[in-house]
C-alpha positions in Angstrom: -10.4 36.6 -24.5 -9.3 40.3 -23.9 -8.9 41.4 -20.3 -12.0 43.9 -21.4 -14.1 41.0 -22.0 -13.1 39.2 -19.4 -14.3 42.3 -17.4 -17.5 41.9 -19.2 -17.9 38.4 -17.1 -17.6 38.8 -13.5 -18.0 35.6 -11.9 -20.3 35.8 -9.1 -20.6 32.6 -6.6 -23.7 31.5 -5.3 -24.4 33.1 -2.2 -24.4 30.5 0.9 -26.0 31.0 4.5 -23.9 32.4 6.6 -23.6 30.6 10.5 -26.3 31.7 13.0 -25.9 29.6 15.7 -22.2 29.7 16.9 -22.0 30.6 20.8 -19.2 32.3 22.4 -19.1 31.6 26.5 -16.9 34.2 28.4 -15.7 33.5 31.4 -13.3 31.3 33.9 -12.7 27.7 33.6 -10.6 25.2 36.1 -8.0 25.3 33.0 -7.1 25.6 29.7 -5.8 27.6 27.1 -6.4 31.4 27.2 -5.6 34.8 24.5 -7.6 32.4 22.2 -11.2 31.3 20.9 -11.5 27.7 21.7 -13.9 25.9 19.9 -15.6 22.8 21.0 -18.5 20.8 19.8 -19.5 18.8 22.8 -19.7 19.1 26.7 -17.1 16.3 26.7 -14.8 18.0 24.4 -15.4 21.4 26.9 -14.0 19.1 30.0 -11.4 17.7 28.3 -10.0 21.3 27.6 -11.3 23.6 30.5 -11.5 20.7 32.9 -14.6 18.8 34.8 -17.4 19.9 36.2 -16.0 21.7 39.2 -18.1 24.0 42.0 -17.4 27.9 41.4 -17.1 28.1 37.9 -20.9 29.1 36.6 -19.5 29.2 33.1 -19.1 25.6 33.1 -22.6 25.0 34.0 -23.9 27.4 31.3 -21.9 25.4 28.3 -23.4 22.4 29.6 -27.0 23.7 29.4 -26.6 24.6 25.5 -25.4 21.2 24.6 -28.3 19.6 26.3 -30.4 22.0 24.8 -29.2 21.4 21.3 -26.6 23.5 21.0 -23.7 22.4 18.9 -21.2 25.1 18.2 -19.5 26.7 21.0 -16.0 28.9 21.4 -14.8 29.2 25.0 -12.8 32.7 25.9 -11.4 31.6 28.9 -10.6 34.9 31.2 -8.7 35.3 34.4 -6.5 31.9 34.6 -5.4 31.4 38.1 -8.2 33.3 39.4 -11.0 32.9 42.3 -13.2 35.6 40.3 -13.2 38.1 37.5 -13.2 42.0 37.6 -14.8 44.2 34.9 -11.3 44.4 33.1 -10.5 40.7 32.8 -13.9 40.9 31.0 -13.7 43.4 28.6 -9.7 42.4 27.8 -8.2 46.2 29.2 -5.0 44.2 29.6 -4.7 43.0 26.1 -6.8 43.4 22.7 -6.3 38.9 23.4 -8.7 38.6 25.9 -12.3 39.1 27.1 -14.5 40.7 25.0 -11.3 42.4 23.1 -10.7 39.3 21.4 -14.4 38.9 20.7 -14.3 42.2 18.9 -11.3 41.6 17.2 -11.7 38.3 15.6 -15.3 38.0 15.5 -16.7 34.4 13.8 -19.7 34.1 16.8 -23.6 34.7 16.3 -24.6 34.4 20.2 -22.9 35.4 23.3 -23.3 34.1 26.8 -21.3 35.9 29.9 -22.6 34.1 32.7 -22.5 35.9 36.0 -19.4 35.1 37.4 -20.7 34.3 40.8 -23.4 32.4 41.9 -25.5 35.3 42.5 -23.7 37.7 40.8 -24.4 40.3 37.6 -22.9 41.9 34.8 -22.0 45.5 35.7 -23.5 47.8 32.9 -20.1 49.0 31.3 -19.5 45.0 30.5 -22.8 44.7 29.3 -22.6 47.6 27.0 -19.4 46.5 25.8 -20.9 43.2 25.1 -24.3 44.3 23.5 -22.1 46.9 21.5 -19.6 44.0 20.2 -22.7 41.7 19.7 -24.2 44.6 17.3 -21.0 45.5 15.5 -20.4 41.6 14.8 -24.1 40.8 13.5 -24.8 38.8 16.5 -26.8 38.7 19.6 -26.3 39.0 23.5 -28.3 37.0 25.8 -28.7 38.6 28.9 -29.6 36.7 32.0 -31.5 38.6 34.5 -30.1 40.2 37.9 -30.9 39.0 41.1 -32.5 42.0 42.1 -35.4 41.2 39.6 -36.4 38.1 41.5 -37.3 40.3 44.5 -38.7 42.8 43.0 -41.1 39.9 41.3 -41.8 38.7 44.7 -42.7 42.2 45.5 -44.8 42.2 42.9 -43.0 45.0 41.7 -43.0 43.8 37.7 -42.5 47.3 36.6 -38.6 46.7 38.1 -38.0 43.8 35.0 -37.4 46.6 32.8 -34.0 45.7 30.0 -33.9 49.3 29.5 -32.1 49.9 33.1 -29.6 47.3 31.8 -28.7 48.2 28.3 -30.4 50.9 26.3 -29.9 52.7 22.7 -29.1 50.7 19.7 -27.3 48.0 21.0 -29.9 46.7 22.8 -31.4 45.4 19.4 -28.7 42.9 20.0 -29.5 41.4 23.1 -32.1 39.8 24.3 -33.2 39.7 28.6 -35.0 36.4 29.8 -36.4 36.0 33.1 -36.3 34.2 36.1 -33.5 32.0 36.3 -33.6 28.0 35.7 -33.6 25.5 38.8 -32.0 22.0 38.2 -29.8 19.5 39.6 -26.1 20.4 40.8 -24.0 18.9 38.2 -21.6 17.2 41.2 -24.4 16.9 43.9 -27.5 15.6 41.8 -29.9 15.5 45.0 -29.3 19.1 45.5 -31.5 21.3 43.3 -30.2 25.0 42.7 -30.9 28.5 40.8 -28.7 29.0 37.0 -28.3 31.9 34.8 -30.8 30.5 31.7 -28.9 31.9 28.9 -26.7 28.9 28.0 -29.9 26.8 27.7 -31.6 29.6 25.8 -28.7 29.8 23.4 -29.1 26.1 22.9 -32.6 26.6 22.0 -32.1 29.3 19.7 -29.6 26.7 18.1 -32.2 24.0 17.7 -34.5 26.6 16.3 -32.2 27.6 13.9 -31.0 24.3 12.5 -34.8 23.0 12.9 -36.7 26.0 11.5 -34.7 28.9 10.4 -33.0 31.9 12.3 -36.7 33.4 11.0 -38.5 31.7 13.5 -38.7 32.8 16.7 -36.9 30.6 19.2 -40.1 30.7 21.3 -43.4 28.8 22.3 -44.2 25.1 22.9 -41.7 23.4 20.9 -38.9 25.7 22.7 -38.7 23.2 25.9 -36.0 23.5 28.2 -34.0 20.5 29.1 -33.1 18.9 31.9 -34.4 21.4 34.0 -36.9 21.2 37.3 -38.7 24.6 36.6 -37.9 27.9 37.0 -36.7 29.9 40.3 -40.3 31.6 40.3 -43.9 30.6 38.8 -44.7 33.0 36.2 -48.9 33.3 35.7 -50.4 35.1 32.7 -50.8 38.0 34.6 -47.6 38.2 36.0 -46.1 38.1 32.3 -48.6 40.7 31.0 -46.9 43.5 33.6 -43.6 43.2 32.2 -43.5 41.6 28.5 -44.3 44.9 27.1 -41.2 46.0 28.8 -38.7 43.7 26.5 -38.2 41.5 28.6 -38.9 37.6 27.7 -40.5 35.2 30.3 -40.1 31.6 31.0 -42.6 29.4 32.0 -43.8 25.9 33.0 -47.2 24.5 31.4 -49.0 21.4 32.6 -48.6 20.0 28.9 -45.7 20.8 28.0 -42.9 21.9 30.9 -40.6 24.3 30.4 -40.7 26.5 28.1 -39.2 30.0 26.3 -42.8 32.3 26.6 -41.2 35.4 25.2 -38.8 36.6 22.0 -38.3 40.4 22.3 -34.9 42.3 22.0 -34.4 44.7 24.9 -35.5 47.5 22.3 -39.0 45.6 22.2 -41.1 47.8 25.0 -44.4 48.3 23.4 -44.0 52.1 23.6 -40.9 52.1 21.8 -42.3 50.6 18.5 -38.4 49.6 17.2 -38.3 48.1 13.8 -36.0 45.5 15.7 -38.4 44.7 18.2 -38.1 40.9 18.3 -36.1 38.5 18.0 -36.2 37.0 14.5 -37.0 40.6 13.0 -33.1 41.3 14.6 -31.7 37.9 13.7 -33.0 37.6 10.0 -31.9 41.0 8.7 -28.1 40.5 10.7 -27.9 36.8 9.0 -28.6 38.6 5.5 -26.4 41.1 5.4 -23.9 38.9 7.1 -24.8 36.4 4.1 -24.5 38.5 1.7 -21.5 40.4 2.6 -19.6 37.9 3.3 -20.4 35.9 -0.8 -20.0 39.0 -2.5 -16.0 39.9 -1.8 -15.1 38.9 -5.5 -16.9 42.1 -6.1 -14.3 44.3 -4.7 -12.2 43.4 -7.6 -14.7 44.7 -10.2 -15.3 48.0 -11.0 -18.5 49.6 -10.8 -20.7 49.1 -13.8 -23.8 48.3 -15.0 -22.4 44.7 -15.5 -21.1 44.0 -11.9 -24.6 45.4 -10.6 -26.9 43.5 -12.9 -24.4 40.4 -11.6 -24.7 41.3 -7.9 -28.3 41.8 -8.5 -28.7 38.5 -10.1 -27.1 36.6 -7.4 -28.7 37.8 -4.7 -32.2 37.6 -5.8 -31.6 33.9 -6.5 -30.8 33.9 -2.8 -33.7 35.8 -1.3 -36.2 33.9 -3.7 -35.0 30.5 -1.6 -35.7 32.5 1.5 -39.2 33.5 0.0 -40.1 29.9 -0.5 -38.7 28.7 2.9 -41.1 30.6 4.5 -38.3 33.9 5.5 -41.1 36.7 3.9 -43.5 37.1 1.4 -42.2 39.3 -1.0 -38.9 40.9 -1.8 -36.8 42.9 -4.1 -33.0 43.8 -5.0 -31.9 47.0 -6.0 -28.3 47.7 -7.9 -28.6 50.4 -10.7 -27.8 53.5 -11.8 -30.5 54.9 -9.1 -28.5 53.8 -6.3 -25.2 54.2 -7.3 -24.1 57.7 -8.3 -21.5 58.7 -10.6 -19.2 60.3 -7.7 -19.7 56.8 -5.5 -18.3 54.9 -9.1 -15.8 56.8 -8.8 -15.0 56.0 -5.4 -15.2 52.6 -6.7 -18.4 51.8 -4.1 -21.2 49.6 -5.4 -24.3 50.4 -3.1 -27.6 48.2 -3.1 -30.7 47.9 -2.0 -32.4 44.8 -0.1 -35.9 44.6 0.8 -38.3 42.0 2.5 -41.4 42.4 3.8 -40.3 39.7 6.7 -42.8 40.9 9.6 -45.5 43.0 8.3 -47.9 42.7 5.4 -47.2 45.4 2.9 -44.4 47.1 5.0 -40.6 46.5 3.7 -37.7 46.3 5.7 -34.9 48.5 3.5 -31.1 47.0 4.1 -28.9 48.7 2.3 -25.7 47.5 1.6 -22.3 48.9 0.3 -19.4 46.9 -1.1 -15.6 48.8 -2.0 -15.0 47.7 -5.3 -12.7 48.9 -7.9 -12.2 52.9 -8.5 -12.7 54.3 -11.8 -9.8 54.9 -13.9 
């Protein structure tokens, strides 16, 4: 065969789901190793590296609420070794591009993050949450955000209007992070009789785990089946019309039902206020179009050492229609389409060497089409 017509034949792989689930917890731990994404597939495995369950460290706590809520993939970034609590730049890793949210943004291989407040009644300053939210957007993944103390008095207040994600994180980013509100109450960990407030978003993380491995990231990770274990209820009652004054906000509630506990009432992104109308205004609608293009990026490298022709398109096209057709009958959308043609590639991007595509679904409303478009650096023309 001549290496023309061995041009002729690209070979393009099937394309495979790409993770969705993968948590990364920032934070300190009583030990182990830092500069480094640890990854650990049980609670047990997390104490044997980090150390036991040990008063002061709410990170621990968190990783121990996604495994008992399903959870099943987690990397540690331990931060501040040797330390009684954590400033903004042990967080975001000013020291080195090794630690904090540096290393997150640098190596990349997580779908959710968790950063815990680092004290018991503690919050994220906003330049670490917009660091995080940012990293979380750049690496297809997705920040969840527990809520700042402040809001639980302002809910007392009755002041719901105060729950608002937009005074936390706004722009773009936000689309990658998701608020839920009030905090979980359960047993202390070392003194069982004793029954105290947590940051949800490790158990939330589990749950979107479950979800994911139960359902598909195209479900929301919301509603009766999304109980919360091992939990006592939540640090305030939410009623229907509590919930009503601030879920058109963004932010997600959680509640307690007489037949069924616990549970995740709520799956908006911090860009889902009602009078914002963002295309990425819930959860799944985020989730599903990042775990595409992550999906599809990531199967479709062998095409960087094609050149752009009709060939390698009607290939790539091929491939990925095969793909979103399994998504179709899984339940992902109703209808869908693949463009890679002469319309969307133009003579100067060939000669670039760029292949650009279309992808669109119709995921989240009847008749409407979400566009992703996608570019891949393949081969200039000679």
């Amino acid at each position: 065969m001549t290496r023309e017509a061995a041009r002729s034949q690209p070979s393009a792989s099937p394309i495979s789901g790409a993770s969705t689930s993968i948590t990364a917890f920032l934070g300190r731990t009583p030990t182990g190793p830092t500069d480094t994404l640890q990854a650990v597939a049980s609670f047990a495995e997390f104490s044997s590296t980090f150390g036991p369950i040990t008063t002061g460290y709410p990170l621990t706590d968190s990783v121990y609420d996604f495994f008992n809520n399903g959870g099943t993939q987690a990397l540690i970034v331990r931060v501040g070794a040797g330390t009684t609590s954590l400033s903004d730049a042990d967080l975001l890793g000013v020291s080195s591009p090794n630690t904090g949210l540096a290393l997150l943004a640098n190596q990349g291989g997580f779908n959710l993050l968790c950063i815990p407040p680092d004290q018991a009644d503690g919050a994220l300053s906003e330049s670490v949450i917009a660091a995080a939210a940012q990293c979380c957007l750049d690496q297809d993944a997705m920040l969840i955000l527990d809520p700042p103390p402040s809001w639980l008095a302002a809910a007392k207040a009755g002041q719901w209007d105060q729950l608002d994600p937009s005074t936390l994180v706004s722009g773009e980013p936000a689309r990658a992070t998701a608020v839920y509100f009030p905090r979980i109450m359960r047993a202390d960990l070392l003194y069982p009789e004793t029954t105290k407030a947590y940051p949800p978003s490790g158990a939330i993380a589990g749950i979107f785990s479950r979800f994911d491995r139960d359902s598909g990231v195209w479900i929301a990770p919301a509603g009766t089946l999304a109980s919360l274990q091992g939990i006592a209820g939540f640090e305030i009652q939410l009623t229907d019309q509590n919930q009503e004054q601030f879920t058109g906000l963004g932010t997600n509630a959680l509640r307690s039902f007489s037949n069924f506990g616990p549970v995740i009432w709520g799956a908006r992104t911090a860009r889902g206020a009602d009078v914002l109308a963002d295309d990425f205004k819930y959860v799944p609608q985020y989730r599903l179009y990042h775990w595409i293009r992550r999906s599809i990026l990531d199967n479709t490298r062998w095409a960087v050492f094609e050149p752009s022709t009709p060939v390698v398109w009607a290939s790539l096209q091929a491939s990925i229609s095969v793909f979103m057709n399994t998504l179709m009958q899984q339940g992902a959308f109703n209808q869908f389409a693949v463009q890679c043609d002469a319309t969307t590639n133009s003579s100067a991007d060939i000669e670039r060497g760029l292949i650009n595509l279309n992808v669109l679904y119709d995921a989240f409303r009847p008749a409407e089409f979400t566009v992703m478009p996608l570019q891949i650096a393949a081969q200039a023309a000679s």
